[in-house]
N, C-alpha and C positions, 0 to 999 in steps of 0.2 A: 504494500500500500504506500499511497506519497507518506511521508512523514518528515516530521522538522530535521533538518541540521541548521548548524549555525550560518552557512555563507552558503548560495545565497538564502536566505529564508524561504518557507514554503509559502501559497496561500491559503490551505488547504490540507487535510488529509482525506485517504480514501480508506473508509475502513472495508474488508473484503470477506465478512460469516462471522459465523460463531464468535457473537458476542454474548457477556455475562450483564447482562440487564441492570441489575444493581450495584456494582461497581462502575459501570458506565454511568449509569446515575452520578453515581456521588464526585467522580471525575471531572464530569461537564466542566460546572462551575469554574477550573482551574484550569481547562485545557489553553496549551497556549493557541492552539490552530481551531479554526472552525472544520467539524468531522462530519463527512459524508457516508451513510453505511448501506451494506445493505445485508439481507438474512441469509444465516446460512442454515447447513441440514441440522444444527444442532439447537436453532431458534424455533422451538416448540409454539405452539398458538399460546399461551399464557405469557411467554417470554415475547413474542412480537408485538402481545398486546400492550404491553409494559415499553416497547422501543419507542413505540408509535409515536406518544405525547411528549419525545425527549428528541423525536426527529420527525415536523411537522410535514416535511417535504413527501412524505410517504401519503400524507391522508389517509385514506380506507386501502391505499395500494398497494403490490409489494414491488411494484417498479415506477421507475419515474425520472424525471431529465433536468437538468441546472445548467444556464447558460453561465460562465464563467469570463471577462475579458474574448469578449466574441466568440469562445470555444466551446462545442456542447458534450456535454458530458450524459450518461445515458449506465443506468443502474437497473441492472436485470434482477430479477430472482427466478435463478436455474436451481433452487434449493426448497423442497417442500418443507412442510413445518412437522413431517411424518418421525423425521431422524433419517431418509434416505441418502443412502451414500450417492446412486443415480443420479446424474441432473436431469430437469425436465424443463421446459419452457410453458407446457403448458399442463396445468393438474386442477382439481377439484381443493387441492392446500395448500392454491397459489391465488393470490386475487391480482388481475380477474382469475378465473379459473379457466375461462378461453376469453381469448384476445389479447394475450401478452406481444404473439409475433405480429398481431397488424399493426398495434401500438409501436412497436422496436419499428418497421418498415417504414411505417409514416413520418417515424423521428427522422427515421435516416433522410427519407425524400424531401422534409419540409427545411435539413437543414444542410443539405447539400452547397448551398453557397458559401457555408461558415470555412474557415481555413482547419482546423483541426475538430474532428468526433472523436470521441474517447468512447469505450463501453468498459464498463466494469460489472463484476459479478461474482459470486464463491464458487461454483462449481463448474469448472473449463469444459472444452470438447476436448477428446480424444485428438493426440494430433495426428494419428492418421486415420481416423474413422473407425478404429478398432473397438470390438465388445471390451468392456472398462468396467469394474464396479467401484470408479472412484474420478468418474468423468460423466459429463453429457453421454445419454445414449447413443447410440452408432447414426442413428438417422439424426438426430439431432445434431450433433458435430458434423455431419454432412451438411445439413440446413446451412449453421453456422458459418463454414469456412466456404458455402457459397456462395453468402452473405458477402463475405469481406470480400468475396473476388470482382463483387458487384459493386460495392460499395468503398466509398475513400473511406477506410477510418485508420486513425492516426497511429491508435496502439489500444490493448486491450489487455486488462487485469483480472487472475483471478487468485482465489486462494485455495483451501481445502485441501489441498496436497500434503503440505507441512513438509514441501520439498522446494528447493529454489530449482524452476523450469523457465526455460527458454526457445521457443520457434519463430519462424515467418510464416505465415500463411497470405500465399499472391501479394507480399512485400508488405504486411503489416505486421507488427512484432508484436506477439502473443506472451505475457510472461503469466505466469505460474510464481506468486508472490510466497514465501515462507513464511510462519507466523514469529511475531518478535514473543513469543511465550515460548511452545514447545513445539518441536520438529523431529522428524524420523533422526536415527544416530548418526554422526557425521557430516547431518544439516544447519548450518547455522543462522539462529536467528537472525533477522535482519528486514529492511524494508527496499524498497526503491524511491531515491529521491528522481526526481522528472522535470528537466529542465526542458519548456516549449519555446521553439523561435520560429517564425515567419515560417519557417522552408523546413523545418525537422524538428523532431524530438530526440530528447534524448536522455533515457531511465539509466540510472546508475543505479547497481546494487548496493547497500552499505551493512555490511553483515553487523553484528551487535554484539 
């Protein structure tokens, strides 16, 4: 996810799943950076009902878009509120329950003049379309990455992994963020700071 270093400062962070509700709670109030989230498979319907009123941006929704210094940024939820490892785009414990991918399409379409789209989400596609029990489903991650082949977007964040991953899909850079808590052995926590300029982006990992 973005998060603070010292030079240059962030504007922002991007939180990527499994959040703990009431510890984000009592944080807010001191965080140094304004935090953008969204749910992952470990945010139960009791637990999102609790995020909601500490992150208005959501409303009744589990996805939704912030225009940022011209750039639009676009917050999925591939993550049911079940406990599934699977990602889904579209479920019955996802609001809406259908119509997540016309809502993502029409983002894309209505902000196609903007210079930089960002998508962020907890749960990645597979990056070759393969059956995954710890990824977007195999169609889904097809959808997905023929998505980006259609679409300009800048770069795209996920987490869920608790592994530091990295792809291009049709030249947009796909990262697989690590959690700065706990990570498979070996993994080290860490975030990505994201420096955006006219012409490119550019994620720096900063392990922790």
């Amino acid at each position: 996810s973005l998060a603070a270093t010292q030079t240059p400062r962030p504007d922002f962070a991007l939180l990527l799943g499994d959040l703990h509700a009431d510890p984000l709670a009592a944080f807010l109030p001191q965080s140094p950076l304004p935090l953008h989230v969204v749910f992952g498979n470990h945010e139960a319907v009791a637990a999102r009902q609790k995020l909601r009123p500490l992150f208005p941006e959501f409303g009744e929704r589990d996805c939704y878009a912030f225009t940022h210094q011209g750039c639009r940024f676009l917050a999925l939820c591939t993550a049911t509120a079940t406990g599934d490892h699977v990602g889904h785009f579209e479920s019955e414990f996802i609001k809406p329950g259908v119509g997540q991918l016309a809502w993502l399409e029409d983002e894309l379409r209505t902000s196609r003049a903007l210079p930089h789209r960002f998508i962020y989400a907890h749960i990645p596609p597979e990056p070759d379309n393969k059956p995954s029990g710890m990824h977007l489903g195999s169609l889904e991650s097809r959808y997905f990455h023929h998505l980006l082949a259609r679409q300009k977007v800048s770069a795209c964040f996920f987490g869920h992994l608790h592994q530091h991953r990295r792809y291009e899909a049709s030249g947009c850079p796909v990262l697989g963020v690590p959690s700065c808590n706990w990570n498979f052995p070996g993994e080290p926590a860490g975030f990505y700071h994201v420096r955006v300029f006219a012409d490119r982006v550019e994620p720096v990992f900063v392990p922790l």
